[in-house]
VEXMILO-223488 format. One line per 2 residues: number of its first residue (from 1); their letters; for each residue x, y, z of C-alpha. Coordinates in pm, 1 decimal, decimal comma. Example, Ala and Ser with C-alpha at 12.3 -4.5 7.8 and 13.67 -1.06 7.14 Angstrom:
BEGIN
1	AS	1230,0/-450,0/780,0 | 1367,0/-106,0/714,0
END
This chain:
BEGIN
1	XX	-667,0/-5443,4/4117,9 | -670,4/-5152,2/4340,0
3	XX	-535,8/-4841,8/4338,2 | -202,2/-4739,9/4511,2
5	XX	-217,9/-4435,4/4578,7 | 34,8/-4454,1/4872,3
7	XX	264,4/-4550,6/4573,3 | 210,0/-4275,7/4369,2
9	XX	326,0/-4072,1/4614,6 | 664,6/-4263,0/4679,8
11	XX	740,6/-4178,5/4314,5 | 706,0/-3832,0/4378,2
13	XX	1058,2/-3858,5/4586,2 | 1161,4/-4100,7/4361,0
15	XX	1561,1/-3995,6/4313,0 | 1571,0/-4188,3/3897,2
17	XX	1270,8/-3958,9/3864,7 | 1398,4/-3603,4/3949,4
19	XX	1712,4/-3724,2/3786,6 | 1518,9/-3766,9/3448,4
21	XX	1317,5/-3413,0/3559,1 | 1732,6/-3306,2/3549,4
23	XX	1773,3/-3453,5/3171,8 | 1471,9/-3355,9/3039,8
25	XX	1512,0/-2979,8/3145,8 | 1839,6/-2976,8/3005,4
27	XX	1763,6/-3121,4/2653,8 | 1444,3/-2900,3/2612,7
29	XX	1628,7/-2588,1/2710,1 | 1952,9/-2644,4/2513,2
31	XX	1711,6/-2713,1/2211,9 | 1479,0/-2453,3/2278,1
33	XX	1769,7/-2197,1/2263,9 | 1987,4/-2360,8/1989,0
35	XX	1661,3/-2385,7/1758,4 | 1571,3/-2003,5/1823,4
37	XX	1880,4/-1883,2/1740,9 | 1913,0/-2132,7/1440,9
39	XX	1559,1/-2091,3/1351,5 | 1622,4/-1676,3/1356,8
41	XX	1877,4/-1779,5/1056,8 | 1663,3/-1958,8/903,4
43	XX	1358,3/-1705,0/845,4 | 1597,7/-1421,0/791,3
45	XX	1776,4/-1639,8/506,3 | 1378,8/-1700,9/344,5
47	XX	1365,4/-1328,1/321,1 | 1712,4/-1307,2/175,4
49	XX	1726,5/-1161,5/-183,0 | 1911,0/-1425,7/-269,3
51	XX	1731,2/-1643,5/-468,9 | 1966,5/-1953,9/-386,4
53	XX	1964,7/-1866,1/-3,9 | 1570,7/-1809,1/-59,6
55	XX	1517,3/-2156,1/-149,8 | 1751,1/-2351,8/72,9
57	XX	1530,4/-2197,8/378,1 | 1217,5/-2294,6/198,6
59	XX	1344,8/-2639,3/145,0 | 1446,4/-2689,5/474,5
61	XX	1153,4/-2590,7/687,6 | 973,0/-2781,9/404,2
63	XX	1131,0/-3110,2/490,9 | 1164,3/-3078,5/876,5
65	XX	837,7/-2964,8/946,9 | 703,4/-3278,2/675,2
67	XX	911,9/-3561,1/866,7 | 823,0/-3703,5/1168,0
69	XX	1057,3/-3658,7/1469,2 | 1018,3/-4052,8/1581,2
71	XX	1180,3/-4115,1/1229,9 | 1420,8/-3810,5/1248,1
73	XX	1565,8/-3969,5/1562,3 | 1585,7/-4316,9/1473,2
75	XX	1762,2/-4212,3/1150,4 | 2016,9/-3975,6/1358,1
77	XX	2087,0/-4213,0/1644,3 | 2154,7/-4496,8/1373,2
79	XX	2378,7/-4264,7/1106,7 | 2724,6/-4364,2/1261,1
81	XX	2668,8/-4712,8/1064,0 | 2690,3/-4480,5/740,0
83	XX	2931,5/-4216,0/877,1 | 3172,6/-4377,6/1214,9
85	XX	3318,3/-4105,0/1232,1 | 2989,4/-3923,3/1379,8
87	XX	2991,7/-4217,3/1649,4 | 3175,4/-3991,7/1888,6
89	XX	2929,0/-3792,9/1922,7 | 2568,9/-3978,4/1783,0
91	XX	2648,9/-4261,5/1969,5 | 2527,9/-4053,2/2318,5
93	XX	2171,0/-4090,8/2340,2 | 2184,4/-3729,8/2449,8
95	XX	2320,1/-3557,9/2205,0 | 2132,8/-3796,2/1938,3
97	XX	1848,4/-3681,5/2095,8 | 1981,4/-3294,0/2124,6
99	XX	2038,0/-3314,4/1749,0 | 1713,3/-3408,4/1640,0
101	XX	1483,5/-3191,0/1849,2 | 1697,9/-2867,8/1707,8
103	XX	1648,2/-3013,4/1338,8 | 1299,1/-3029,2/1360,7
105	XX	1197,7/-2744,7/1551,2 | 1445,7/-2482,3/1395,2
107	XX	1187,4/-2536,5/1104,6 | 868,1/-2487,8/1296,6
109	XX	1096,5/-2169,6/1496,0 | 1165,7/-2016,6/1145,0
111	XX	801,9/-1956,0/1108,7 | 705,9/-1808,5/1416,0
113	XX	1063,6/-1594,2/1377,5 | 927,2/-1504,3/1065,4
115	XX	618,1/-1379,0/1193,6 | 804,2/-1166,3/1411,0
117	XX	1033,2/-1044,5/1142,8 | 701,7/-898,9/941,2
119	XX	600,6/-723,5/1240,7 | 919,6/-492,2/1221,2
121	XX	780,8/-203,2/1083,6 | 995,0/-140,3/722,5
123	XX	1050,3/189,0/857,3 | 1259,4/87,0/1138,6
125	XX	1505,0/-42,8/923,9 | 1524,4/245,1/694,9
127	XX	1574,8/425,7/1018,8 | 1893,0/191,0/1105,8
129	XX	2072,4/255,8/763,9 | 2012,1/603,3/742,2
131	XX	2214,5/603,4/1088,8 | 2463,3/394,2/886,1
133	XX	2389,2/75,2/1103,6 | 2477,9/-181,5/889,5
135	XX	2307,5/-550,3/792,8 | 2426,7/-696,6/1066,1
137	XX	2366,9/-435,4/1327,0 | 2013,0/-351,0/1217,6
139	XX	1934,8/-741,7/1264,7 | 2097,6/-730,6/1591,7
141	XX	2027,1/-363,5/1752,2 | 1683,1/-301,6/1619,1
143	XX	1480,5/-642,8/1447,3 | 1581,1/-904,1/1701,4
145	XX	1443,5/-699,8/2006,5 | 1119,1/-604,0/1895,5
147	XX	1072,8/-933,1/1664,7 | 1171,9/-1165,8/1996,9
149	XX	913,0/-960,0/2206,3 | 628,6/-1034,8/1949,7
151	XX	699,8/-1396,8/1882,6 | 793,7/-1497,3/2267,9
153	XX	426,5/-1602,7/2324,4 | 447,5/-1839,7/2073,3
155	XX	841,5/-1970,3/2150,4 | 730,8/-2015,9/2492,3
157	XX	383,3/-2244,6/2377,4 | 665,4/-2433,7/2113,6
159	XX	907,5/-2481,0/2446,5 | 613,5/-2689,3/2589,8
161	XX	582,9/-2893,8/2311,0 | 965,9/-2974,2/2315,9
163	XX	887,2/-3092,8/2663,0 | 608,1/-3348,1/2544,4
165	XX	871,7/-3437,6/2245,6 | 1134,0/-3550,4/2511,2
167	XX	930,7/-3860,6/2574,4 | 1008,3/-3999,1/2246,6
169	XX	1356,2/-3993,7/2310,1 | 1315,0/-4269,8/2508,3
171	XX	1324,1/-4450,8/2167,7 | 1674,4/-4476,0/2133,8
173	XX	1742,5/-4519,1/2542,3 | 1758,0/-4177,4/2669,1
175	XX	1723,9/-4221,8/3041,3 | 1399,6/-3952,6/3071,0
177	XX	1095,3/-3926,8/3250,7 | 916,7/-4187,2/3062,0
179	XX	1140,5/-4448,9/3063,8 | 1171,7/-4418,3/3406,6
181	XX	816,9/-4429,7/3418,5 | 816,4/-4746,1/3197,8
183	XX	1082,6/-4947,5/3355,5 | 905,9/-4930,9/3717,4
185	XX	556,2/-5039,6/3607,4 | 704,8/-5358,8/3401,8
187	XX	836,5/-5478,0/3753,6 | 496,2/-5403,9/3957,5
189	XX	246,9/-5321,2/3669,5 | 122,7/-5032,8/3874,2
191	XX	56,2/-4875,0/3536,7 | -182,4/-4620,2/3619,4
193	XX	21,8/-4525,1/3919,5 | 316,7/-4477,4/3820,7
195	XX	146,7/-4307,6/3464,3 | -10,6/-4037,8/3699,1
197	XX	358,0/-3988,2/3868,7 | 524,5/-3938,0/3548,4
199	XX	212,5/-3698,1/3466,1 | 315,3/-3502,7/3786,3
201	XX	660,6/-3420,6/3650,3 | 564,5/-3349,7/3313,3
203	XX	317,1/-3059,3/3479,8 | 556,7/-2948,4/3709,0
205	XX	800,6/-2902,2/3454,9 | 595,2/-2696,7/3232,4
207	XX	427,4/-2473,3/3508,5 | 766,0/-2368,6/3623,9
209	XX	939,1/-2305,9/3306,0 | 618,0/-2160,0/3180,4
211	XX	606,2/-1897,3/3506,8 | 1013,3/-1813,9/3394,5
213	XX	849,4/-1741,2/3058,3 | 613,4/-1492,2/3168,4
215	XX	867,8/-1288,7/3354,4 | 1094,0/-1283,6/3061,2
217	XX	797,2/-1141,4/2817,5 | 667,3/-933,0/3094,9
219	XX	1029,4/-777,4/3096,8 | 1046,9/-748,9/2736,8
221	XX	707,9/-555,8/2749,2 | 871,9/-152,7/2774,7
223	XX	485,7/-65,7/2823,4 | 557,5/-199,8/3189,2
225	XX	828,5/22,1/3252,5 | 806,7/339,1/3396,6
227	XX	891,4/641,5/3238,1 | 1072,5/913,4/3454,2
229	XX	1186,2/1289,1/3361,6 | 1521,9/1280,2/3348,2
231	XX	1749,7/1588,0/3467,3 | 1920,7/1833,2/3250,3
233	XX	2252,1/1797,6/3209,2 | 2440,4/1970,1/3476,4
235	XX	2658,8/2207,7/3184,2 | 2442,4/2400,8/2976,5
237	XX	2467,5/2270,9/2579,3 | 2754,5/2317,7/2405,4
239	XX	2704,1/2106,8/2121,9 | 2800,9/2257,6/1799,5
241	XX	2587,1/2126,7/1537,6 | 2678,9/2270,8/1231,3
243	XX	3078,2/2163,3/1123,1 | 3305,8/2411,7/973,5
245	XX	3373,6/2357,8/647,0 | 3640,9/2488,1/381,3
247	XX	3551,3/2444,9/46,2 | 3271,8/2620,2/-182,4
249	XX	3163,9/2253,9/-336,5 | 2809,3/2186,6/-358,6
251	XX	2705,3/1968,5/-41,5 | 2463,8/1740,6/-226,3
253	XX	2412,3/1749,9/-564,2 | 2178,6/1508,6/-787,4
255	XX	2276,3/1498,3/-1122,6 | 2038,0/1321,4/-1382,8
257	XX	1852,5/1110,7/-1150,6 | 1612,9/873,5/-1268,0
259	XX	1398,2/620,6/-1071,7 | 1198,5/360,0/-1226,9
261	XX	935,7/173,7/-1056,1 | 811,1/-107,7/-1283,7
263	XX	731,8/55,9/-1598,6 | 625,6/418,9/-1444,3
265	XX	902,7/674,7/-1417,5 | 910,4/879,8/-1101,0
267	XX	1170,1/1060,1/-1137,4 | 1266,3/1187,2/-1438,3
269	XX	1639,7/1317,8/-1530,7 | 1620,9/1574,4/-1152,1
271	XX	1925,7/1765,0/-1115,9 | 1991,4/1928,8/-841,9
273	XX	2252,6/2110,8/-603,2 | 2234,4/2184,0/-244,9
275	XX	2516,1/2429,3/-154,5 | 2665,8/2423,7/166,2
277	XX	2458,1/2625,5/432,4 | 2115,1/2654,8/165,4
279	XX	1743,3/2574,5/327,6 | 1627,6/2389,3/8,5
281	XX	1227,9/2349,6/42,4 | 1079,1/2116,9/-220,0
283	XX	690,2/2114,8/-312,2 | 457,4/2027,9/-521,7
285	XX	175,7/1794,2/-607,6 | 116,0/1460,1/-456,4
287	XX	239,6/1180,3/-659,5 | 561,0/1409,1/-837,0
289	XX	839,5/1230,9/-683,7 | 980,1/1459,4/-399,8
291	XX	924,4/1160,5/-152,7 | 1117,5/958,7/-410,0
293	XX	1392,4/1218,9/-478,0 | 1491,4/1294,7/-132,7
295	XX	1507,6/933,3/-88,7 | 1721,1/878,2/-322,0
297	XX	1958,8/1141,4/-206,7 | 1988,0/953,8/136,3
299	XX	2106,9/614,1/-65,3 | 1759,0/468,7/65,5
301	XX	1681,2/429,3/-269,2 | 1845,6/276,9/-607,6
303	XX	1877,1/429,3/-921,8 | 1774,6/394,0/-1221,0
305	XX	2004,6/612,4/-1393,2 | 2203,9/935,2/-1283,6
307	XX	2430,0/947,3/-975,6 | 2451,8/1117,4/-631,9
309	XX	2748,6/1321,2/-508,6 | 2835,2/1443,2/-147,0
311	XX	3083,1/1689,7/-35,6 | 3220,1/1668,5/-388,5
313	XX	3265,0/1316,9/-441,6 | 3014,9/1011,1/-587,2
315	XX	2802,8/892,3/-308,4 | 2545,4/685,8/-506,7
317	XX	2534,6/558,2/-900,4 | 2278,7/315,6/-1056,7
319	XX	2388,5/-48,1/-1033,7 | 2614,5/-167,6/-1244,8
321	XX	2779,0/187,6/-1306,6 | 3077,8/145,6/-1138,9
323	XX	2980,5/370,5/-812,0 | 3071,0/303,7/-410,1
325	XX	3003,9/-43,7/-275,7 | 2716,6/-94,8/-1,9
327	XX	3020,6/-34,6/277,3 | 3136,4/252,4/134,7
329	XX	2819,0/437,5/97,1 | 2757,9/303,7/459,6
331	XX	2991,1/463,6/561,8 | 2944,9/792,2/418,2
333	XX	2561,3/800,5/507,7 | 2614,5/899,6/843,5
335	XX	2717,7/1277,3/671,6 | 2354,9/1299,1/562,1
337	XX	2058,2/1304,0/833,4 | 1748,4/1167,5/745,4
339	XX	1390,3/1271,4/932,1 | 1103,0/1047,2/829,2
341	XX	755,6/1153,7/811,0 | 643,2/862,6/1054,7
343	XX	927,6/921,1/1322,4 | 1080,8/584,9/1318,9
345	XX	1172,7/598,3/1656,8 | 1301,2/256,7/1777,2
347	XX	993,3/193,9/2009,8 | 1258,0/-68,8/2219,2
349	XX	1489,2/175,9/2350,2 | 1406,5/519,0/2597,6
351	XX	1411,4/856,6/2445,3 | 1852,6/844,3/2550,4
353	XX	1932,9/525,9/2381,3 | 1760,3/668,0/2054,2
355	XX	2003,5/933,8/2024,9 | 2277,9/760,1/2136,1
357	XX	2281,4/407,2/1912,3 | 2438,6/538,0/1576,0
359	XX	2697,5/720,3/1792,6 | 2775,3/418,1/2021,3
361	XX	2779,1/182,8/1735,2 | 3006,2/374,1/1521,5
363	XX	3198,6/433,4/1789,1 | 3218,7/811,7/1840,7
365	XX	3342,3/780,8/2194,0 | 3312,9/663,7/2534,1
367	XX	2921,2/543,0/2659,8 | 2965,1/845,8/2972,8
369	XX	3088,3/1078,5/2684,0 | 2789,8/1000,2/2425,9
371	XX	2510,8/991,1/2684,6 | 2617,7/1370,1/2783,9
373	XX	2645,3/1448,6/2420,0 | 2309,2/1292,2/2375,1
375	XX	2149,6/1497,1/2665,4 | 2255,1/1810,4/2491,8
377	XX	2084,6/1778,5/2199,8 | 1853,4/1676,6/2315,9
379	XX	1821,7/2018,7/2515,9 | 1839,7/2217,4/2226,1
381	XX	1488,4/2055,7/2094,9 | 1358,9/2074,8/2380,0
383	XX	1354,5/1683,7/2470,2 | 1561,1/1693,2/2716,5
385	XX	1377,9/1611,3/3002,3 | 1222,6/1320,0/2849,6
387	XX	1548,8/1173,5/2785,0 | 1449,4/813,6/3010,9
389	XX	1085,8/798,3/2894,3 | 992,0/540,8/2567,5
391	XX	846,4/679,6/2235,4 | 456,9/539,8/2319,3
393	XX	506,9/810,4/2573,0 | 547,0/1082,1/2393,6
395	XX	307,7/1330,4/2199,1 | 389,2/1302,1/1797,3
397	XX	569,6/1617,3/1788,3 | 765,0/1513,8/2078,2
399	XX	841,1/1177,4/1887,6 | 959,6/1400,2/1563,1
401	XX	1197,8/1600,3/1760,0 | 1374,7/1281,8/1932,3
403	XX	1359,9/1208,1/1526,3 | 1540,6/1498,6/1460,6
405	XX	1800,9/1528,6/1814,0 | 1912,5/1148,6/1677,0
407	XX	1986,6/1216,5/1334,1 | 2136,1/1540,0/1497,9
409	XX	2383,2/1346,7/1684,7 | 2592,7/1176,7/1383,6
411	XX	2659,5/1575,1/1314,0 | 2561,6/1560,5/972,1
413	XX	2689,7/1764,9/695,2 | 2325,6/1802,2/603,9
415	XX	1988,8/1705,6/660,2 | 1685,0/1596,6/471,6
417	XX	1323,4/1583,4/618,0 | 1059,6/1431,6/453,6
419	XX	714,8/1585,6/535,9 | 833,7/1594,0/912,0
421	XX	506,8/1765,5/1032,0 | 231,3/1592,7/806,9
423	XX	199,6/1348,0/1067,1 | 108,6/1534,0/1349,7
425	XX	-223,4/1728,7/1486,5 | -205,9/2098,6/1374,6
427	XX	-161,4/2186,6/1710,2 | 203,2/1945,4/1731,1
429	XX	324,5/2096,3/1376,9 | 454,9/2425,6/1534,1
431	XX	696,4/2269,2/1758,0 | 860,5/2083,4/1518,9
433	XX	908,0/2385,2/1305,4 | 1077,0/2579,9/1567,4
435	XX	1347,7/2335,7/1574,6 | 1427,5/2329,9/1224,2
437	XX	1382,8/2708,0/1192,7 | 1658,7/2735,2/1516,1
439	XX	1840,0/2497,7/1280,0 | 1837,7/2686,2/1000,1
441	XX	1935,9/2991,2/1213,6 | 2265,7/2793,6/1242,3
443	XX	2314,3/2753,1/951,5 | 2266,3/2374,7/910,5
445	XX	2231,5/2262,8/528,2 | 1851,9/2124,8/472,7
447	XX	1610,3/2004,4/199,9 | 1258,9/1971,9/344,7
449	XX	1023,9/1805,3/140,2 | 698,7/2003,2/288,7
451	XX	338,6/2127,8/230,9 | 388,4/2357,0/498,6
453	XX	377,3/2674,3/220,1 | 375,7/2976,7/478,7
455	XX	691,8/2786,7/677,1 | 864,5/2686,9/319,9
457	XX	855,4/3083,9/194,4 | 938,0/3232,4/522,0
459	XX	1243,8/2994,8/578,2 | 1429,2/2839,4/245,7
461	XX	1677,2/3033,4/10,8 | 1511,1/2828,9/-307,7
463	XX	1197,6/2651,7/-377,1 | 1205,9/2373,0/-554,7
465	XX	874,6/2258,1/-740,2 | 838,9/1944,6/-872,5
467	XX	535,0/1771,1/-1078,6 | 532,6/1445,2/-1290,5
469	XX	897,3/1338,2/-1194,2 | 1051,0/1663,3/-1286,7
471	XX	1135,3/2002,6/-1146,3 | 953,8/2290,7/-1300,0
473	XX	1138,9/2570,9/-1109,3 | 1458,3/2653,2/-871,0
475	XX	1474,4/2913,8/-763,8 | 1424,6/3168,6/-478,6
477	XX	1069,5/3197,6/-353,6 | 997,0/3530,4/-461,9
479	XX	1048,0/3365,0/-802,7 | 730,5/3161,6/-751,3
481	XX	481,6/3453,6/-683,8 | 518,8/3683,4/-949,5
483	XX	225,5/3717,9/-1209,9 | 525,7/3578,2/-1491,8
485	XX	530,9/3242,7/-1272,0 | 466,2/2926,9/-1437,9
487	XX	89,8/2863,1/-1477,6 | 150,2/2510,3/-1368,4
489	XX	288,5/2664,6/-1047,3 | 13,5/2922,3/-1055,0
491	XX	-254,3/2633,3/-1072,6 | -88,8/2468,6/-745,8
493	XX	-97,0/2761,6/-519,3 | -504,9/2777,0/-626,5
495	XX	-555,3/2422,8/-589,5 | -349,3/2420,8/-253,1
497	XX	-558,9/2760,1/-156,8 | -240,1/2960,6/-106,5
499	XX	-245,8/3339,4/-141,9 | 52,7/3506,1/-332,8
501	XX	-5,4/3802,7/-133,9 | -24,6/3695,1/190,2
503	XX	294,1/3473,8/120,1 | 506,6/3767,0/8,2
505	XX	528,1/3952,5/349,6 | 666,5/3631,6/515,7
507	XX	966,8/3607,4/290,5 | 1307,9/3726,3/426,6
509	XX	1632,7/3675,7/425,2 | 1865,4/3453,1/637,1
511	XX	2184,9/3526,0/753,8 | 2404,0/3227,8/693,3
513	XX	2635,1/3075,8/1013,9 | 2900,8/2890,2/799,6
END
């Protein structure tokens, strides 16, 4: 028999054909979307700490991705003979169909969501609930941006394959491409004919939804988007960023604090008090716990024993001692601003929307209001005419005092940074140290976990030294230089090759702003 072409391309205006091109783009889509989003629920319930939520994910993707689809959809079309009442809906070769397709690839989704998930830097999230951005909001806001733009090469290559998977639809009479396809060559048996049409569709189906796909991850790509100095604000700052505040009670105060990691003790019974308007520096030797004990003074990190108090009242206890639940201390974190050593700079949103989230989402005011708010401080570190350019576009030091304008911008009853300048080139570090020295000027409560020795003696009203998970002194920094020192102490300004008498020029007194 000889080939037809001329018939081949009749089918191409074929009206049953673009019809089932009209069905097939609708039950791909709808699935696609529906398994993403169910899929998304999926992988973050396998890295729930639930164990019970844990396993139900795992057992599900398990037995989706381990049964065939053909037999997924026979089984779904055919339940109503079990359950009528799911004829209503089952009986509709569509939606039977629909059904299926989201079952199985929500499980193969979950993986590649998962994938995405893991590329969220931990940080990131750390960032979110030190801004007080809760479970829920940190999901939304901060993993679902940058985890969609990751995985999208692989949900669009998965989208394809629910194309190909609409053919075996057919299977329980879905009017698609293939039947189509089918029912025309049993009349004629132009098989390879009308085959080649029904490739045609197929193809054209892909290469357009496939060119939609690229624009959407092209858009999601911020390192296409131009980065533009923004103007100053037309008012000069005005921003006040240290609150008034009545009573002589200890800002933050850690009292007993023990953390436990495994079987090693970090930190081991730390007290300490942090009175309102105090620069607080706290050194020592790698490996003594300041990382650990700042952390734990933000609520970023449990227990083990002790509690945490702010403004006078319990912020944080160990489990199981009776201290604020998780939306309480949410709540309440916002009075504390946190400065990470790595930035943490949501790398999805420009240099304004980083300042303005945790204000927008706790609803401080208005979005014209905030974004002016924003641009001021901004301004006063200097940022402010970067305010529309994203954080790969910025120097490090640049990217630490964003860090610090956005924690800034909760107004904060204090402020811990942790190692905010080891990080950056030498050349970067002075920057950053302006700004907290201009803070401290204003008298802004701080605890700076630093090895910045010169900065720490010139700036803080105590020094607080820690080794082995305990605090050896407190005290002002004179304290530390004397020949009666502690010859632990002694031995860490050798090691660290500091001079007691080059240090003791630099130290001075602040006036306090309260």
């Amino acid at each position: 028999m000889q080939f037809d072409l001329e018939y081949t391309w009749r089918l191409l205006l074929n009206r049953d054909f673009w019809q089932a091109c009209l069905v097939v783009l609708q039950l791909s889509v709808t699935s696609w979307l529906a398994a993403i989003v169910f899929g998304f629920a999926l992988a973050l319930a396998g890295q729930s700490s639930f164990t019970a939520l844990r396993g139900a994910a795992g057992g599900y993707i398990w037995f989706f991705r381990s049964l065939p689809l053909l037999v997924l959809l026979v089984f779904v079309y055919n339940l109503p003979q079990v359950f009528p009442v799911t004829g209503a809906v089952l009986s509709d070769p569509f939606w039977a169909g629909w059904i299926a397709l989201v079952l199985n690839e929500s499980a193969y989704i979950a993986e590649i969501h998962r994938g995405g998930i893991m590329a969220v830097p931990k940080g990131q999230l750390e960032a979110g609930r030190a801004l007080g951005i809760r479970y829920l909001g940190r999901q939304w806001h901060i993993v679902v941006p940058q985890a969609l733009r990751v995985a999208l090469p692989s949900l669009a290559n998965e989208y394809v394959t629910i194309v190909k998977l609409t053919s075996l639809v057919s299977v329980i009479s879905l009017t698609e491409i293939l039947t189509v396809g089918e029912r025309l060559y049993t009349q004629n048996f132009k098989v390879l004919e009308t085959m080649l049409a029904v490739a045609f569709y197929y193809v054209l189906i892909v290469t357009l939804s496939g060119r939609v796909l690229q624009w959407l991850e092209r858009s999601l790509d911020v390192t296409r988007r131009p980065g533009s100095l923004a103007p100053a604000p037309e008012t000069p700052p005005r921003l006040a960023l240290v609150r008034p505040r009545g009573a002589a009670t200890g800002t933050l105060q850690a009292i007993d604090v023990w953390k436990r990691y495994g079987k090693h003790d970090v930190l081991k019974g730390v007290s300490l008090e942090v009175m309102p308007g105090e620069v607080v520096s706290i050194i020592g030797p790698s490996g003594s716990g300041k990382t650990s004990l700042i952390r734990t003074m933000n609520g970023l990190e449990s227990l083990t024993q002790g509690e945490i108090h702010l403004n006078g009242k319990p912020f944080a206890r160990a489990p199981g001692a009776g201290g604020p639940g998780e939306d309480e201390q949410m709540r309440r974190i916002v009075d504390v601003g946190m400065v990470f050593q790595g930035f943490n700079l949501f790398p999805h949103r420009t240099v304004l929307q980083n300042v303005m989230m945790a204000p927008r989402f706790h609803r401080r005011g208005a979005s014209d209001e905030l974004a002016h708010l924003a641009h001021e401080v901004l301004q006063k570190v200097g940022m402010g005419e970067h305010a529309s350019k994203y954080p790969y576009q910025l120097s490090g030091g640049q990217q630490q005092r964003v860090a610090i304008a956005r924690a800034l911008a909760m107004h904060p009853s204090v402020m811990l940074f942790d190692e905010p300048t080891s990080a950056l080139d030498p050349e970067l570090v002075n920057d950053v140290l302006a700004v907290i020295e201009a803070l401290a000027r204003e008298g802004m409560t701080m605890v700076i976990v630093t090895h910045e020795m010169s900065f720490a003696f010139r700036l803080s009203d105590r020094i607080v030294f820690m080794e082995a998970g305990s605090i050896l002194y407190d005290g002002p920094p004179s304290g530390m230089l004397g020949e009666t020192a502690d010859p632990r102490i002694q031995r860490f300004l050798k090691d660290t090759q500091i001079d007691a008498a080059a240090l003791r020029p630099s130290l001075r007194s602040r006036r306090r702003l309260i």
